[in-house]
BAKEGU-778750 format. One record per atom (N, C-alpha, C, O): residue in one letter; x, y, z. Coordinates in steps of 0.02 Angstrom, whole numbers, plus 50000, padded with zeros to 5 digits. Atoms other than C-alpha are relative to their C-alpha. Layout:
! BAKEGU-778750
AXYZ;...
This chain:
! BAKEGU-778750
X500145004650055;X548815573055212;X499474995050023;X499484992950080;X500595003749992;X547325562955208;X500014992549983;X500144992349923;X499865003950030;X547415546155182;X499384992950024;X499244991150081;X500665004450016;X545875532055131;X500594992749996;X501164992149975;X499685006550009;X546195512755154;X499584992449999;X499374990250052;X500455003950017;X545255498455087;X500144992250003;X500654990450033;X499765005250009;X545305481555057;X499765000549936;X499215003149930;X500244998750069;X545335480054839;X499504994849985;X499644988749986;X500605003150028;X543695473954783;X499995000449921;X500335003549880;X499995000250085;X543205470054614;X499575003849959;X499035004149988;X500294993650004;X542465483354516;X499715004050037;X499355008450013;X500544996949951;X541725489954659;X499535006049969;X499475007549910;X500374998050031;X540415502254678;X500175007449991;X500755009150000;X499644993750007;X540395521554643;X500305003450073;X500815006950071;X499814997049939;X540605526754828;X500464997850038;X500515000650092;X498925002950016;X542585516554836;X500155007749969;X500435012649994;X499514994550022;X542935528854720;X499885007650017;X500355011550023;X500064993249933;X542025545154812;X500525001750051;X500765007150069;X499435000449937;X543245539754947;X500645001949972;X501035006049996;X499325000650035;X544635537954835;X500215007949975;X500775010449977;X500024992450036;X544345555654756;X500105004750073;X500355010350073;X500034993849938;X544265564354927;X500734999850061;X500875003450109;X499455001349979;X545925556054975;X500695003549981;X500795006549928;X499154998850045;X547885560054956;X500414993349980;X500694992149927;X499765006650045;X548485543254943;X499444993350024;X499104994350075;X500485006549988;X547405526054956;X500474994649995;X500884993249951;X499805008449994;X547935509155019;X499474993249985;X498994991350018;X500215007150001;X547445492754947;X500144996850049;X500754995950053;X500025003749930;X547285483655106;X499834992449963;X499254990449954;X499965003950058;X547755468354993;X500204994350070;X500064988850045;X499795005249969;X548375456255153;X499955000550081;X500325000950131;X500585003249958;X547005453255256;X499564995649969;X499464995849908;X500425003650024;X545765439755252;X499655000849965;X499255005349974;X500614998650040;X544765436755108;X499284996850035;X499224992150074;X500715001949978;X542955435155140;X499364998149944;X499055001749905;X500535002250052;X541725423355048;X499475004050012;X499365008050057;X500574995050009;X540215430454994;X499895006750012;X499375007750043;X499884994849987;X540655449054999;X500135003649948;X499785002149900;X499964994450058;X541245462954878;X500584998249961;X500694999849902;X499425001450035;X542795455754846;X500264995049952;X500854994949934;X499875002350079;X542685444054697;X499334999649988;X499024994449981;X500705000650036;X541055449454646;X499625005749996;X499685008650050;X500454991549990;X539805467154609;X499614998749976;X499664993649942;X500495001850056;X538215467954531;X500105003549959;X500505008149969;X500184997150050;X537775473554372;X499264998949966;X498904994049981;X500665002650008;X536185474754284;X499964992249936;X500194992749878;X500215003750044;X535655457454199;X499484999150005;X499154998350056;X500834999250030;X534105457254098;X499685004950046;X499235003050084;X500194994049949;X533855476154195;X499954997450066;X499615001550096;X499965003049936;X533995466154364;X500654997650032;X501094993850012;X499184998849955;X535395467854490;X500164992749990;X499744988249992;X499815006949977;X536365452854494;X500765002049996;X501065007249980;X499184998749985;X538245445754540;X500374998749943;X500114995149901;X499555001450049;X539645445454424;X500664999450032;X501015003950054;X499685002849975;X540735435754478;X500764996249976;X500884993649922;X499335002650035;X542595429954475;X500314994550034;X500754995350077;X499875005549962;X542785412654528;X500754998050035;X501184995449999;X499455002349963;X544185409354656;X500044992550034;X499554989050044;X499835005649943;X545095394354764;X500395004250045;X500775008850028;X499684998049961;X545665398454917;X500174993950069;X500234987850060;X499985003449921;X545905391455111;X499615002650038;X499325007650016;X500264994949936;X545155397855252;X500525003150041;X500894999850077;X499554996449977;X546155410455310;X500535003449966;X500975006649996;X499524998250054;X547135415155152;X499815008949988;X499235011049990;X500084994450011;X547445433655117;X499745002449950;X499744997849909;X500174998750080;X546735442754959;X500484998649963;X500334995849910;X499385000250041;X548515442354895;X500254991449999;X500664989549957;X499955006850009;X548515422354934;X499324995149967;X499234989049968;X500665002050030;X546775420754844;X500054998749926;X500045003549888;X499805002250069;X547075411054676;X499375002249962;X498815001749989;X500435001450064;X546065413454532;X499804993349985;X500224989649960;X500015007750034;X545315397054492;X499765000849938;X499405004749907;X500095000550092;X545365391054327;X499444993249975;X499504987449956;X500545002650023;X543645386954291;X500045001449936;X500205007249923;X500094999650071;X543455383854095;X499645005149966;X499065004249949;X500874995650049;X542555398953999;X500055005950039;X500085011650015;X500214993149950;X542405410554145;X500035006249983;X499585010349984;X500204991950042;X543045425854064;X499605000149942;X499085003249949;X500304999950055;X542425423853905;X499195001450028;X498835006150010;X500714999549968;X540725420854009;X499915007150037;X499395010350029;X500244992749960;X540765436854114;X500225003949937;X499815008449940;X499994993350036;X541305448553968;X499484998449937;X499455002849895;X500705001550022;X539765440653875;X499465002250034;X499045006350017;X500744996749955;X538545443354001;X500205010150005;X499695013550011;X499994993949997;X539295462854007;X499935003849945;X499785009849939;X499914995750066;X539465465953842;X499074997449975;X498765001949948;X500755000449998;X537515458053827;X499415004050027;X498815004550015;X500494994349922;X536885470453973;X500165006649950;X499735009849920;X499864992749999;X537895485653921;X500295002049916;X500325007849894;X500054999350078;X538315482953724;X499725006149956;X499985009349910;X500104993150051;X537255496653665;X499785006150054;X499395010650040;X499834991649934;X537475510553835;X500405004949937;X500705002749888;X499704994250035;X538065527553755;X500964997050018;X501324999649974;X499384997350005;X540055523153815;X500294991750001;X500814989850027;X499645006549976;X540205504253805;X500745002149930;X501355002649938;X499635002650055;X540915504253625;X500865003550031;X501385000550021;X499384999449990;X542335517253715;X500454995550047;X500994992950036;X499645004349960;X542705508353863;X499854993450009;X500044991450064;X500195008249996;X542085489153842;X500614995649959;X500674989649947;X499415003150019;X543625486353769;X500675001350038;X501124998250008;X499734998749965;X544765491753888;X499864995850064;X500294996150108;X500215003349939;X543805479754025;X500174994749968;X500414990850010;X500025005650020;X543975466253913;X500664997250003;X500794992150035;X499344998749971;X545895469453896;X500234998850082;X500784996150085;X499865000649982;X545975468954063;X499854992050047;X500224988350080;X499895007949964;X545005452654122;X500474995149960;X500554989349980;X499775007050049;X546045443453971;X500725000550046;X501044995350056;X499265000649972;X547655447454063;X500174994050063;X499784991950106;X500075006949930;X548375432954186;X500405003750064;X500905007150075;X499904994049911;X548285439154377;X500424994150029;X500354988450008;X499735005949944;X549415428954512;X499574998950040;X499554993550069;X500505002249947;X547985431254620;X499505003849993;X499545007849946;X500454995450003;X546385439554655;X500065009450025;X499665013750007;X499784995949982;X547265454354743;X500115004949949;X499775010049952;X499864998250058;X548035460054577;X499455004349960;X499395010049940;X500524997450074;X546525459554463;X499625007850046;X499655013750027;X500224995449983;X545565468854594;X500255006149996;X499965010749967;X499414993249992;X546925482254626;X499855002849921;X499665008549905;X500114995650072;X546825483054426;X499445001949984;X499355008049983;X500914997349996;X545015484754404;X499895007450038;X499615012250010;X500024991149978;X545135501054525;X500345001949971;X500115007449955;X499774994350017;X546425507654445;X499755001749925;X499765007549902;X500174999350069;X545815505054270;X499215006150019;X499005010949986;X500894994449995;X544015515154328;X500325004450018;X500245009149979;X499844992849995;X545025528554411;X500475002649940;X500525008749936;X499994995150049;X545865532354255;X499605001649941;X499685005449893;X500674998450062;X544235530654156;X499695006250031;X499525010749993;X500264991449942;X543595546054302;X500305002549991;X500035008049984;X499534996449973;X545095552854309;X500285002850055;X500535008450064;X499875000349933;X545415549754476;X500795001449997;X501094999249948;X499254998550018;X547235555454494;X500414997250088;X500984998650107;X499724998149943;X547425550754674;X500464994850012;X500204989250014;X499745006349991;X549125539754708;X499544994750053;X499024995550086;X500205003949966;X549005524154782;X500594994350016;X501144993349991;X499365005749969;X549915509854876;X499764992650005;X499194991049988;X500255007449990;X549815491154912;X500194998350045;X500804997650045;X499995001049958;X549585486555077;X500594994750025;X500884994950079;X499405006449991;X550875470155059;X500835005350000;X501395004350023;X499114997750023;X552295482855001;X500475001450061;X501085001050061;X499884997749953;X552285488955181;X500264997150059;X500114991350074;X499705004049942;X553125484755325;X499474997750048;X498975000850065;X500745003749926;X552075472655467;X499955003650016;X500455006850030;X500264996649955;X550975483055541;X499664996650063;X499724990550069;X500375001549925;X549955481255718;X499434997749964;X499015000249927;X500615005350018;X548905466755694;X499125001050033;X498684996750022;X500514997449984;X547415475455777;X499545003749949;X499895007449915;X500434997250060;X546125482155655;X500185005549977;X500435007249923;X499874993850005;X546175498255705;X500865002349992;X501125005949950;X499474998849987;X547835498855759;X500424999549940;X500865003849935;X499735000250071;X548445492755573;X499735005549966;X500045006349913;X500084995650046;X547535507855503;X500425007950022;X500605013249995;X499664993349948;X548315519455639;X500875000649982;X501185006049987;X499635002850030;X549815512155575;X500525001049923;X501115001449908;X499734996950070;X549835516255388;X500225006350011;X500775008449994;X500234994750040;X549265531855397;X500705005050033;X500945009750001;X499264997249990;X551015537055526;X500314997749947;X500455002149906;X499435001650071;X552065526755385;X499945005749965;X500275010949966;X499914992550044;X551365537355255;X500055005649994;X499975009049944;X500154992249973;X551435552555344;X499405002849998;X499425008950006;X500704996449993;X549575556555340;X499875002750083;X499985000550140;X500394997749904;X548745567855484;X499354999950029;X499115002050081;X500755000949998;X547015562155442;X499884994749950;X500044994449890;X500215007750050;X546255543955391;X499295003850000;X499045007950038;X500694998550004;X544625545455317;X499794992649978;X500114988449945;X500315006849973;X543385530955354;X499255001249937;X498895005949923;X500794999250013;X541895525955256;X499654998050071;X499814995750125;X500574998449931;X540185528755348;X499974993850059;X499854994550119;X499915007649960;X540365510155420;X500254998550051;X500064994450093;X499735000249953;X541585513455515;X499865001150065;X500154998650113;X500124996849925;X540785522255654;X499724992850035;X499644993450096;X500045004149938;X540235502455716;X500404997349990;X500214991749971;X499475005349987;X541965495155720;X500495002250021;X500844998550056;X499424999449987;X543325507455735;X500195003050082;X499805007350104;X499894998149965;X544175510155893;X500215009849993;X500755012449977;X499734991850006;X544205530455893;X500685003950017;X501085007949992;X499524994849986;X545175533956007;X500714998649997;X501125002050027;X499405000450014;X546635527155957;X500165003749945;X500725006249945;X499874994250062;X546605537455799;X500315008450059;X500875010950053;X499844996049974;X546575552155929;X500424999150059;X500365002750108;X499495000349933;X547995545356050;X500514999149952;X501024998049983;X499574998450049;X549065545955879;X500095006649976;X500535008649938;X499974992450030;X548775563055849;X499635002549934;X499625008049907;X500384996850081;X547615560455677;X499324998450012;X499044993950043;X500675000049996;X545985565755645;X499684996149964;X499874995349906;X500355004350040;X544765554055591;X499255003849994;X498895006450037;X500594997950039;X543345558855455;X499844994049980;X500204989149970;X500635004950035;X541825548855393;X499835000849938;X499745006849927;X499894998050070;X541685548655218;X498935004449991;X498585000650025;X500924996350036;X539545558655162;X500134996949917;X500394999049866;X499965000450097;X539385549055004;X499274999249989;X499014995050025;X500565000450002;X537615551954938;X499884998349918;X499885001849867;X500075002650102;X537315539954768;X499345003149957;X498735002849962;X500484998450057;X536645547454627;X499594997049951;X499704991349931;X500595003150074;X535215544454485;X500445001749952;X500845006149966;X499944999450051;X535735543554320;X499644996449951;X499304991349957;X500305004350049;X535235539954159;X500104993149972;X500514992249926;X499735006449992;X535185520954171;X499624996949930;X499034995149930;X500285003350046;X535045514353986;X500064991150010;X499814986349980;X499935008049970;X535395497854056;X499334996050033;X499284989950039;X500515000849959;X533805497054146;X499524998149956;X499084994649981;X500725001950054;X532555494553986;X499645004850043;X499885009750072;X500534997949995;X530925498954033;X499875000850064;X499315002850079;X500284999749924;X531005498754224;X499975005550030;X500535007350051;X499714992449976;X530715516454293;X500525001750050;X500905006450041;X499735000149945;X531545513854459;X500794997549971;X500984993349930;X499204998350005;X533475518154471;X500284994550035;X500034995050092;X499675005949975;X534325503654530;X500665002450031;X501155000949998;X499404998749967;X535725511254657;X500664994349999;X500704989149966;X499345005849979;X537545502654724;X500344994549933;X500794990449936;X499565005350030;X537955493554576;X500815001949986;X501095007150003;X499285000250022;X539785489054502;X499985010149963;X499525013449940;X499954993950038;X540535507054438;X499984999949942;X500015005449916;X499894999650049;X540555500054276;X499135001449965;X499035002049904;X500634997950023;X538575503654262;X499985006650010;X499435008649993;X499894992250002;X539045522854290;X500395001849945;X500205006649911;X499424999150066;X540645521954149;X499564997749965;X499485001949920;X500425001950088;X539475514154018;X499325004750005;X499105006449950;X500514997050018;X537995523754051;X500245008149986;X500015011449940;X499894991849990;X538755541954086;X500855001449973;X501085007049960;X499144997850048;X540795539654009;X500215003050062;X499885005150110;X499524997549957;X542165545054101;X500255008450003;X499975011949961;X499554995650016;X543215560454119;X499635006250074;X499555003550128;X500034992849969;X542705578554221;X499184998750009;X498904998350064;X500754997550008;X540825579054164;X499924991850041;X499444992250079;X500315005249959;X540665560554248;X500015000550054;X499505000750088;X499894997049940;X541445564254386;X499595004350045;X499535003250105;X500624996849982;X540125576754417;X499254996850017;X498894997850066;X500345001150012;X538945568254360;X499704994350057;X499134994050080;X500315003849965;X538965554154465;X500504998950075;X500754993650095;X499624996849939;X539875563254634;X500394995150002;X500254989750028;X499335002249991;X541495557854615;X500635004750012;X501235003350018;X499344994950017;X542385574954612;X500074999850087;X499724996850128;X499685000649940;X543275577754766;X499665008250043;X499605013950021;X500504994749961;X542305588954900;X500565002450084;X501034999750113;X499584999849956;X542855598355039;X499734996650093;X500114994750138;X500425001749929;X541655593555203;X500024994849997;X499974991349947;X499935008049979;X541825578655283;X500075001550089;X500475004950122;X500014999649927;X541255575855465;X500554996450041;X500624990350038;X499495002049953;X542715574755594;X499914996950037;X499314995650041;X500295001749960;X542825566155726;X500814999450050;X501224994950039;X499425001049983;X544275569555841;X500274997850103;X500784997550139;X500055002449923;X543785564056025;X500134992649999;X500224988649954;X499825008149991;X544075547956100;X499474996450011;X498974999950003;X500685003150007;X542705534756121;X499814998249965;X500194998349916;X500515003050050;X541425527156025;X499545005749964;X499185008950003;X500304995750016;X540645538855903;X499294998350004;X498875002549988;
């Protein structure tokens, strides 16, 4: 069993859910430190055809987990971000299906930022039809407070015999502790696609990495998206089962 483990970001981008598709089960890695200025209360999208952040204003501490990361209750805020989305992506071939379904979900009240994120992925994987379970890193018993060692960790809990890493990993994770557990560790090959970006106006150039929700409004969900913008689940994926530094 294969098993992918993240920390939940907020819409993230399409190559979260590449990972997610090529997995058997996925962990929200929901209680670890949040990190300002990062993926996790914020993605771009295109405004006025130009990348920018969309953002979900938090309070926190220094040192507070995603799952201890409040929502702050700045005045307007949603109303303001599903304005600016529905301004960008309003007339894309799939807003009218799913721009109501996003809207639904920022109106809902989160306990924390952990939550919304967690919902935000799962709401896009059933707009893909991502089918792959998933878990929440808090549900689980303390693991080994070591990086690696917490991922070496899940993946015995859940019974997996292989974590798979995005490409990143190869400068942080200790290897060979994956291989002094007995599971093989793979690197995720995610190679982002062009599509037809009506979001873009007049700019020829494809604007990569944004939020997934500039792939669901331009290209819709289901089988043919999936394809469309490599999300279906593949079988190759480079191993890596020696000890050392890859």
């Amino acid at each position: 069993m294969k098993c992918a483990i993240h920390q939940p970001q907020f819409v993230p981008y399409l190559g979260y859910f590449n990972k997610i598709a090529q997995a058997d089960v996925f962990v929200f890695l929901d209680n670890v430190q949040f990190k300002k200025n990062e993926f996790q209360n914020r993605n771009k999208i295109l405004i006025s055809g130009v990348p920018a952040w969309l953002t979900v204003p938090v309070a926190f501490t220094f040192g507070d987990t995603l799952c201890q990361t409040r929502i702050a209750q700045t005045p307007g805020w949603r109303e303001k971000l599903l304005k600016t989305v529905e301004h960008n992506y309003g007339r894309t071939p799939f807003f009218a299906e799913f721009g109501p379904g996003f809207r639904a979900l920022l109106e809902r009240a989160w306990n924390n930022l952990a939550e919304l994120n967690a919902a935000s992925v799962l709401w896009l994987m059933d707009a893909f039809g991502i089918r792959t379970p998933t878990v929440t890193g808090s549900d689980l018993p303390e693991m080994d407070r070591h990086p690696t060692g917490r991922l070496v960790d899940i993946c015995r809990r859940l019974g997996a015999d292989t974590y798979l890493s995005g490409a990143g990993g190869r400068d942080y994770l200790d290897t060979g502790r994956f291989a002094a557990s007995g599971l093989t560790l793979e690197f995720q090959h995610y190679t982002h696609p062009d599509y037809p970006q009506r979001s873009r106006k007049n700019e020829p150039a494809f604007a990569p990495y944004l939020s997934a929700l500039d792939g669901l409004f331009n290209c819709g969900g289901g089988e043919a998206a999936r394809r469309q913008l490599n999300l279906a689940r593949a079988e190759a994926a480079e191993a890596n089962t020696k000890g050392g530094n890859p």
